[in-house]
C-alpha positions, 0 to 999 in steps of 0.5 A, spaced: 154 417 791 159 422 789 165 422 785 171 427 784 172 432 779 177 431 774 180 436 771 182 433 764 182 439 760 182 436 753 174 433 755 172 439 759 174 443 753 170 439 748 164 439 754 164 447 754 164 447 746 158 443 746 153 446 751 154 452 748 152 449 741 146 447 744 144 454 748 146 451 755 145 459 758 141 463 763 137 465 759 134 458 755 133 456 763 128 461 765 124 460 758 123 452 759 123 453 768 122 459 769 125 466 773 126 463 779 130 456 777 136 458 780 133 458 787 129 452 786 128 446 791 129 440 791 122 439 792 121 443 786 125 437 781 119 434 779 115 440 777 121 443 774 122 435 771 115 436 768 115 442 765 121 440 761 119 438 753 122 432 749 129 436 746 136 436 746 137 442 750 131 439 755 135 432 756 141 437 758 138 441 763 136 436 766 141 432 768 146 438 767 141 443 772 136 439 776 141 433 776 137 429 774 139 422 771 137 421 764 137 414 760 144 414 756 141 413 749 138 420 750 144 424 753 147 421 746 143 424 742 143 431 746 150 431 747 153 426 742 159 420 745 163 425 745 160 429 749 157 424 754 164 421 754 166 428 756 163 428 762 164 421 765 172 424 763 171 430 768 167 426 773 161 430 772 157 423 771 157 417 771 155 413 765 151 407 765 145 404 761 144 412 764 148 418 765 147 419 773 150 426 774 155 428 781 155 435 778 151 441 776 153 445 771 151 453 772 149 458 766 152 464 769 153 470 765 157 468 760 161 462 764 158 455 765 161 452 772 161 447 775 160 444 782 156 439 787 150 438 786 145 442 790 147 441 797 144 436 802 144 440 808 147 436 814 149 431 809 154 435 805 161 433 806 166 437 809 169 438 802 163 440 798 164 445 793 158 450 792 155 453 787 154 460 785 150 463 791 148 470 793 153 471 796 159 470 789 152 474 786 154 480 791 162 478 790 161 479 782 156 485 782 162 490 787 168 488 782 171 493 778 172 490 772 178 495 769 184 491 766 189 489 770 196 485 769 195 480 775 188 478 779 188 474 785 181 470 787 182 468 794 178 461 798 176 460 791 171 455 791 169 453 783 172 458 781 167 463 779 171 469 780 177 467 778 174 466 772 170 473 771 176 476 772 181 472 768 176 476 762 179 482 763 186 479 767 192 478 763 194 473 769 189 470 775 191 466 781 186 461 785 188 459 791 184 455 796 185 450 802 180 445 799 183 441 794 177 439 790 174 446 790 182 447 786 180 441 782 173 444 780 176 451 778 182 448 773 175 443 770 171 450 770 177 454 766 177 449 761 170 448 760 170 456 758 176 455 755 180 459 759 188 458 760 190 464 764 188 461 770 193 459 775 191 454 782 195 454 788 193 449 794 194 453 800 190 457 806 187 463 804 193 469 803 198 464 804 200 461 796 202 468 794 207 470 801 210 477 798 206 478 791 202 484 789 196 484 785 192 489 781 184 486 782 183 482 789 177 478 790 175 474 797 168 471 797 171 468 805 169 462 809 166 468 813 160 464 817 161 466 825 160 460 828 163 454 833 163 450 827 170 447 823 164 443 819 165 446 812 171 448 808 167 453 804 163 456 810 168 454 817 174 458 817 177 456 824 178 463 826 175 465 833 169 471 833 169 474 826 178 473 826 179 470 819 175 476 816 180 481 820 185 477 818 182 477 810 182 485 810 188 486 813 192 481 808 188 483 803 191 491 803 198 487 804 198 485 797 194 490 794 198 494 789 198 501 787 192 503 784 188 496 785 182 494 788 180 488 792 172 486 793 172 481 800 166 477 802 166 478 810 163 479 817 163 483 822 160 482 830 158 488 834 155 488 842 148 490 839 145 495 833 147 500 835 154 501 833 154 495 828 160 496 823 165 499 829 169 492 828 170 492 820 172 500 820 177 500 824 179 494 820 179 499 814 182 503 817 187 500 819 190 498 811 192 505 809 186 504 803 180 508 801 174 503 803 167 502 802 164 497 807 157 495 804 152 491 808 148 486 805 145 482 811 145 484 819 142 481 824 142 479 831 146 472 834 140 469 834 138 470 827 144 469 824 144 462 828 138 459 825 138 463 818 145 457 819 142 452 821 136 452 817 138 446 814 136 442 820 130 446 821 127 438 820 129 436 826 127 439 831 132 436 836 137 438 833 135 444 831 135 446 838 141 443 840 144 447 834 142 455 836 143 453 844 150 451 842 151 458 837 148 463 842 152 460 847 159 462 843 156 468 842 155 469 849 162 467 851 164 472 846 161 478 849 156 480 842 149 480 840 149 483 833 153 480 826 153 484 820 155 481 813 157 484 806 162 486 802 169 491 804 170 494 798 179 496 798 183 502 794 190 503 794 191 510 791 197 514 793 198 520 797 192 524 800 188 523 806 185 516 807 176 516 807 172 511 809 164 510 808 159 504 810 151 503 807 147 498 806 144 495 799 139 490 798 142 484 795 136 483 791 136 489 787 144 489 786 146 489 779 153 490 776 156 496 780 163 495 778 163 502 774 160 505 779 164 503 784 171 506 781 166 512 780 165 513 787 173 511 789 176 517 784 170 523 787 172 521 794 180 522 792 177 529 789 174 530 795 179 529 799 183 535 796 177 540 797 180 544 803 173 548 803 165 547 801 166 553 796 171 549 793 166 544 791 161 549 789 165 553 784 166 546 781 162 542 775 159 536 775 155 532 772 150 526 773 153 519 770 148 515 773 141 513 771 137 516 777 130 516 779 128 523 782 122 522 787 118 527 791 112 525 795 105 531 794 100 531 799 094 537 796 094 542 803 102 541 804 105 540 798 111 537 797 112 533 804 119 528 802 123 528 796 129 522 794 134 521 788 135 513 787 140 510 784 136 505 778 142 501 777 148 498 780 147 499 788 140 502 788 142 506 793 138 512 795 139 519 798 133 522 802 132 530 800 128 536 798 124 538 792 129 544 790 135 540 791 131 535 786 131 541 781 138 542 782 141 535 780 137 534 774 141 540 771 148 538 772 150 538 767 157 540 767 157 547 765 155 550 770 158 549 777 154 547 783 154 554 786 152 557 780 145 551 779 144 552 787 143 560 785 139 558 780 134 555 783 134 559 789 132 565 784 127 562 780 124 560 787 124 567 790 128 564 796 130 569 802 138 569 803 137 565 809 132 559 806 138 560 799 143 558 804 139 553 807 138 551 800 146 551 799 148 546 805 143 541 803 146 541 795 152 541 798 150 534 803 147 531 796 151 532 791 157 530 796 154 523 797 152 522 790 159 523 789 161 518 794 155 514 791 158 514 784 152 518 781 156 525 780 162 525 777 167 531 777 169 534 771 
């Protein structure tokens, strides 16, 4: 059985000050479970339940986290009448002679937020409200985090990104078609004890007709599927059409100088030209983009990595990718790519595109870097040649990790600079060119540093200006990876 959530914000607010007082984090989690909790299963509760000590915060994780019910005597203890109180105020639990949790309440980052408990694959409702998942992990991760006035988080879900950028938001409106997933993020924001969070119920864009924002987030029900079975994950559209509809919409109420990160998929024919369909879509917006591929796959991958979730039922689970591949038939595709479409608005110049892949795993905070790479592609864009760009100093504002690969009777055989933080991305090159971008730092331009190297090297002029195209493809694309910065 389930309950609703209620946003009472007087109890949820009391429930926040007291788990924190208690340490409830990420961090205490993965002390008393262990690093991988968070992607635990369901058959994993009673090992996790076992390893668990006799103390408040034990008590806590287990209802709060493994949602397991805990007898009402202790979660008193742990949490005090009022704060047992509070959860049965918000809908969180149901307390008896025990305290049957209806919720979970993830540590993430600073934030606790609220949620269904973890799914029960085809038995979730159509109006379950997930946790934070992989995907809100990238949608965080690619997200400026810059001052704005006013943030816009669109198909909000629990609100979790409505309630990073109301952190560094003067004001942020959540908009969501699912009236408990808006009930959940009014709960989630006075738990954190947040007050500038305003939800508006309403399909996708629709909420906010003719405003503007500085910070756009959209974390879209982009599953391409012939579904219409969740509100988080079935959009309704035809093919990949609601995420079309998410960029375009999103760059029509992007403002001047803003930033949008959309959560999105895209179809193609085959892999051979996968991100044909979402640059068109980017170019289409009058915005410098950056489309970033986390998951690609072909149509029968993409329906079974969906479905996984009656991979039990063997029927059912044939039944399932018959009737997806049949829709990808009808459609005229093979191919399905999913990641993040990363949108600015800056004023005048030409308008620039890119698209790269990342691992999702790897991927840490990127938002700084990613305002790197937005004002180095401006840059670029007004350089009329490459000696522009080798008459110009740069400088290294990334952690990087320079490589060559040394074999005894060839020498060095391949050489790459990786980033060490944010995307991680990485640019294959040569051992020269690694000499050349450990010594930018500002005081000499790039010509000048080829130059040098190329002497020290005793290079010929034709292998100097071998040496100067590849230093000019490098540090173009660590610019645009926003690893180099102009200064």
């Amino acid at each position: 059985m389930r309950s609703d959530p209620q946003p009472n914000t007087t109890a949820a607010g009391e429930l926040g000050v007291v788990l924190r007082d208690l340490d409830y984090s990420e961090s205490a989690i993965s002390e008393l479970l262990d690093d991988d909790a968070y992607a635990g299963e369901a058959e994993d509760l009673p090992v996790y339940a076992r390893r668990l000590p006799d103390t408040r915060l034990a008590t806590v994780i287990r209802a709060l986290f493994l949602g397991l019910p805990v007898p009402e005597r202790e979660a008193v203890r742990a949490l005090g009448r009022r704060g047992v109180n509070a959860l049965e105020a918000t809908g969180l639990a149901e307390v008896g002679s025990d305290v049957v949790p209806r919720a979970r309440v993830l540590p993430v980052d600073e934030l606790l937020v609220a949620a269904d408990g973890s799914s029960r694959g085809a038995d979730d409702p159509p109006d379950y409200v997930a946790a934070y998942s992989p995907a809100s992990h990238v949608c965080a991760s690619l997200t400026p985090r810059r001052r704005v006035e006013r943030a816009l988080d669109v198909g909000t879900g629990s609100g979790a990104q409505a309630l990073l950028a109301a952190s560094h938001a003067g004001h942020v409106v959540a908009t969501d078609v699912n009236p408990r997933a808006l009930a959940y993020t009014q709960l989630n924001a006075a738990l954190n004890g947040l007050t500038n969070v305003e939800c508006r119920l309403g399909s996708l864009f629709e909420p906010v007709a003719g405003e503007r924002f500085e910070l756009i987030t959209c974390n879209a029900p982009y599953v391409i599927s012939p579904e219409r079975r969740w509100a988080y994950r079935d959009a309704g559209h035809q093919g990949d059409g609601v995420s079309e509809l998410v960029v375009g919409e999103a760059a029509s109420h992007l403002a001047e100088g803003g930033f949008a990160t959309l959560l999105v998929s895209w179809l193609a024919r085959d892999e051979d030209e996968p991100d044909e369909r979402v640059l068109e879509w980017a170019e289409r917006t009058g915005c410098d983009s950056w489309i970033l591929v986390a998951w690609e796959t072909d149509a029968l991958g993409h329906a079974a990595g969906w479905n996984s979730h009656l991979a039990d039922d063997p029927d059912a689970f044939g039944a399932a990718l018959d009737e997806w591949l049949g829709y990808f038939d009808r459609l005229g595709v093979g191919w399905v790519s999913e990641g993040a479409v990363v949108l600015h608005r800056r004023p005048g110049g030409r308008q620039t595109a890119r698209a790269d892949s990342f691992d999702d795993e790897l991927l840490e905070d990127a938002g700084e870097q990613i305002e790197r790479a937005f004002e180095a592609r401006a840059r670029l864009s007004e350089l009329r040649t490459s000696a522009d760009l080798l008459e110009a100093r740069l400088s290294v504002v990334a952690a990087l990790r320079l490589e060559q690969d040394v074999e005894p009777e060839h020498g060095v055989t391949a050489a790459r600079i990786s980033l060490d933080e944010g995307t991680y991305s990485t640019v294959e090159t040569t051992g020269p060119v690694l000499a050349i971008v450990s010594s930018l730092d500002g005081r000499p331009s790039l010509g000048a540093a080829v130059e040098a190297v190329a002497e020290r090297l005793g290079l010929s002029e034709t292998d100097a200006s071998k040496l100067r195209r590849e230093a000019l493809r490098v540090s173009r694309e660590l610019l645009e990876l926003g690893a180099l910065r102009f200064l």
